[in-house]
BAMI-831154 format. One record per residue (C-alpha): residue number from 1; residue in one letter; chain; y, z, x. Coordinates in nm, 2 decimals. Example, Ala and Ser with C-alpha at 12.3 -4.5 7.8 and 13.67 -1.06 7.14 Angstrom:
residues 2
   i aa ch      Y      Z      X
   1  A  A  -0.45   0.78   1.23
   2  S  A  -0.11   0.71   1.37
END
This chain:
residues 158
   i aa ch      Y      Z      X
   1  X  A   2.25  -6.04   0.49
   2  X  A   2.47  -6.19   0.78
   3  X  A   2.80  -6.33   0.76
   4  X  A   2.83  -6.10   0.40
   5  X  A   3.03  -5.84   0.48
   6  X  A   3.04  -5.59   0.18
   7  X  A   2.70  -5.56   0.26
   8  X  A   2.51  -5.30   0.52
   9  X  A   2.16  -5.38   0.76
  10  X  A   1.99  -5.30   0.49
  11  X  A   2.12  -5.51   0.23
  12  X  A   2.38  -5.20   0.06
  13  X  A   2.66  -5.28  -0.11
  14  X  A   2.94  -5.09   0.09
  15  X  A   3.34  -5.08   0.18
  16  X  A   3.40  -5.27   0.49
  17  X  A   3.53  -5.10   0.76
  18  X  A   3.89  -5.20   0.86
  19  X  A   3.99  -4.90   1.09
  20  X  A   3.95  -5.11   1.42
  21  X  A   4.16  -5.42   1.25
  22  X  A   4.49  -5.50   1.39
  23  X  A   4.78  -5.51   1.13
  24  X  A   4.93  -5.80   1.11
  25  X  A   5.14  -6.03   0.85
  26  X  A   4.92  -6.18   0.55
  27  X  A   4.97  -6.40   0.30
  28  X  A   4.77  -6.56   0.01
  29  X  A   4.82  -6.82  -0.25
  30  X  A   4.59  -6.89  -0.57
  31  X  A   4.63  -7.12  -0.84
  32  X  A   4.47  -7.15  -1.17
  33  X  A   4.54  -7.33  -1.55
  34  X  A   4.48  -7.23  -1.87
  35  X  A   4.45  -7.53  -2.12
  36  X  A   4.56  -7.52  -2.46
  37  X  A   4.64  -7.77  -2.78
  38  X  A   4.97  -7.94  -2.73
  39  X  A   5.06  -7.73  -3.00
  40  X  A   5.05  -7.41  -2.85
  41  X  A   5.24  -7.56  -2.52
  42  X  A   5.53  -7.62  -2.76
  43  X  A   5.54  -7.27  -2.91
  44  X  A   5.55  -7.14  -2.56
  45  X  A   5.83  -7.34  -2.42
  46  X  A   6.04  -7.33  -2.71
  47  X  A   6.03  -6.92  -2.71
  48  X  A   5.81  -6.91  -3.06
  49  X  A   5.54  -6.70  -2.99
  50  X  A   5.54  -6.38  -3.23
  51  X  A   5.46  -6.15  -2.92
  52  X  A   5.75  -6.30  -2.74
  53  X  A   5.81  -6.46  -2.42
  54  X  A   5.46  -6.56  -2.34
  55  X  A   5.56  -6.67  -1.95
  56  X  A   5.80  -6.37  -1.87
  57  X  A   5.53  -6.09  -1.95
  58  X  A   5.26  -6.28  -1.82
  59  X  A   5.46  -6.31  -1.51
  60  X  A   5.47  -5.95  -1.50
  61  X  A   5.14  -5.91  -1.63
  62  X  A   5.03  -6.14  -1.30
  63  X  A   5.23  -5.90  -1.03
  64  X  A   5.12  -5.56  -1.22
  65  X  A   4.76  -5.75  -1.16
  66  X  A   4.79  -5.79  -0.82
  67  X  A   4.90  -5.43  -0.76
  68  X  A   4.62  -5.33  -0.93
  69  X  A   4.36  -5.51  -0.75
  70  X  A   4.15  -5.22  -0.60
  71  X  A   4.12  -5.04  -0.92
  72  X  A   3.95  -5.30  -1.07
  73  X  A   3.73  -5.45  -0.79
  74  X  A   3.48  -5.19  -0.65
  75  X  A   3.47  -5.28  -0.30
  76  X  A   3.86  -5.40  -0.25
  77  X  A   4.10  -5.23  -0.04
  78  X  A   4.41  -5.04  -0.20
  79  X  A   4.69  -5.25   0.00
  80  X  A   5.06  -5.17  -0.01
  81  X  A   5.13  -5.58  -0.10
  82  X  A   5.47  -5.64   0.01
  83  X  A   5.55  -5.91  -0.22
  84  X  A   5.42  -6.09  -0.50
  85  X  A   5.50  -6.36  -0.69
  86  X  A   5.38  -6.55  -0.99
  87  X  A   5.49  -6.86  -1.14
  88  X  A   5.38  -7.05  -1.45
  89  X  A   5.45  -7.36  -1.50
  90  X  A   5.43  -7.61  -1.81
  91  X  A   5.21  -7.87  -1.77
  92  X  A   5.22  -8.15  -2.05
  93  X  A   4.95  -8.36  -1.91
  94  X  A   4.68  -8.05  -1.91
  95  X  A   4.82  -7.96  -2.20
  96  X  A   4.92  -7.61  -2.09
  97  X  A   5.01  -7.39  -1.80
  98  X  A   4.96  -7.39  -1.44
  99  X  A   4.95  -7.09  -1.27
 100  X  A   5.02  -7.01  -0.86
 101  X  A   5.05  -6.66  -0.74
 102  X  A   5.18  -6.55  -0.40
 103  X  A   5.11  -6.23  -0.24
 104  X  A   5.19  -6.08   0.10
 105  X  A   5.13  -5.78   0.31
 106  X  A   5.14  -5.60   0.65
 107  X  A   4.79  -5.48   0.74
 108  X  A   4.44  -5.44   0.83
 109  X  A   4.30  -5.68   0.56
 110  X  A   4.36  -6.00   0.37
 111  X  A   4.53  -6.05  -0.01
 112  X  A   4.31  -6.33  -0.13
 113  X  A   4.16  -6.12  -0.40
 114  X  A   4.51  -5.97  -0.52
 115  X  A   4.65  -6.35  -0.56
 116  X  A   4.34  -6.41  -0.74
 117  X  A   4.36  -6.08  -1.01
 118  X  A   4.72  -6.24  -1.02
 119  X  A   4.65  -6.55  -1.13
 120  X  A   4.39  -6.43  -1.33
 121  X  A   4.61  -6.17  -1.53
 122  X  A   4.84  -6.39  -1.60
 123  X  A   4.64  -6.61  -1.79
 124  X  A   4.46  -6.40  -1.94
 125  X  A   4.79  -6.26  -2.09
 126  X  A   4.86  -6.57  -2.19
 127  X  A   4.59  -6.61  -2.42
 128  X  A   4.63  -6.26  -2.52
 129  X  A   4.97  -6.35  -2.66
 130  X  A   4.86  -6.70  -2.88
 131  X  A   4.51  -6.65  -2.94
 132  X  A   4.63  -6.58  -3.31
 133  X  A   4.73  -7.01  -3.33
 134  X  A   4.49  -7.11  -3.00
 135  X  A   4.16  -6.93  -3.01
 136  X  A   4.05  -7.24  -2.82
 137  X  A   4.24  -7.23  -2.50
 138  X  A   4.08  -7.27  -2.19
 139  X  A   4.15  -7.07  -1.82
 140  X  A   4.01  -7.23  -1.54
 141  X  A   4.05  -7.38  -1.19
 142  X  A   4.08  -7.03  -1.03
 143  X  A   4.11  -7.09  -0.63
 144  X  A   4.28  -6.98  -0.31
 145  X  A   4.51  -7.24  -0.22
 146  X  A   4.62  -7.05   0.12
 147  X  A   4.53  -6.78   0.32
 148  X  A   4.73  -6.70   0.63
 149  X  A   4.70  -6.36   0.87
 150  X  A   4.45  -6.15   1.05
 151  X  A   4.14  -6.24   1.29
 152  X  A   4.00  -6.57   1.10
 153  X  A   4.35  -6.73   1.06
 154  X  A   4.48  -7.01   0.90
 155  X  A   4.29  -7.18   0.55
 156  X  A   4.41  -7.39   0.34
 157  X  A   4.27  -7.56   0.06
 158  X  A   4.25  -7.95   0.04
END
């Protein structure tokens, strides 16, 4: 099982080890869409939805996410993240909402996976809020964009 690291020698799932890890500054960026009728779009931007204001409580629903992160994904870290934002953005040509999520630390170990729950909340709060006219809405496209900090460095998406 080389180059996997939440695995042991003998093949184990397990918590990796990030004693010996030098804290440094970390940053991540993921970015994701969820698709929806043109319809639905409209009922968003104009401030329609019965539950409210569809892009305001998923935005909160995206940081809550990210703060969150450990308690939902069994090998993860708990990480005090230093910042997070999320952003959704209409998206006519989809039709729907794009998604980015930004999330930084001080520490031992990345925040990929806490941009990723925060782009991943978000859109799923979204649907959560218009399924009732949209049961057909679509989230995809799920990715880190950017991941800066710690022994392996720099990526960024292309």
């Amino acid at each position: 099982m080389s180059g996997l690291t939440h695995f042991d020698a003998s093949g184990n799932a397990h918590m990796v080890d990030v004693s010996d890890k030098a804290e440094t500054a970390r940053v991540a960026v993921a970015e994701g869409y969820i698709k929806m009728s043109p319809q639905t779009l409209e009922i968003i931007v104009e401030g329609h939805a019965k539950k409210g204001d569809v892009i305001g409580v998923a935005q909160i629903a995206g940081i809550m996410g990210a703060k969150k992160t450990s308690d939902l994904i069994p090998l993860c870290h708990p990480l005090p993240v230093t910042k997070v934002a999320v952003g959704l953005t209409a998206d006519p040509a989809l039709p729907g909402l794009r998604i980015e999520a930004v999330v930084k630390t001080t520490g031992r170990t990345g925040v990929e996976m806490e941009a990723l729950t925060a782009v991943s909340t978000a859109a799923l709060t979204v649907y959560d809020m218009v399924k009732a006219v949209d049961k057909t809405m679509q989230i995809g496209g799920i990715r880190v964009m950017l991941k800066d900090g710690g022994k392996s460095g720099r990526y960024e998406a292309k």
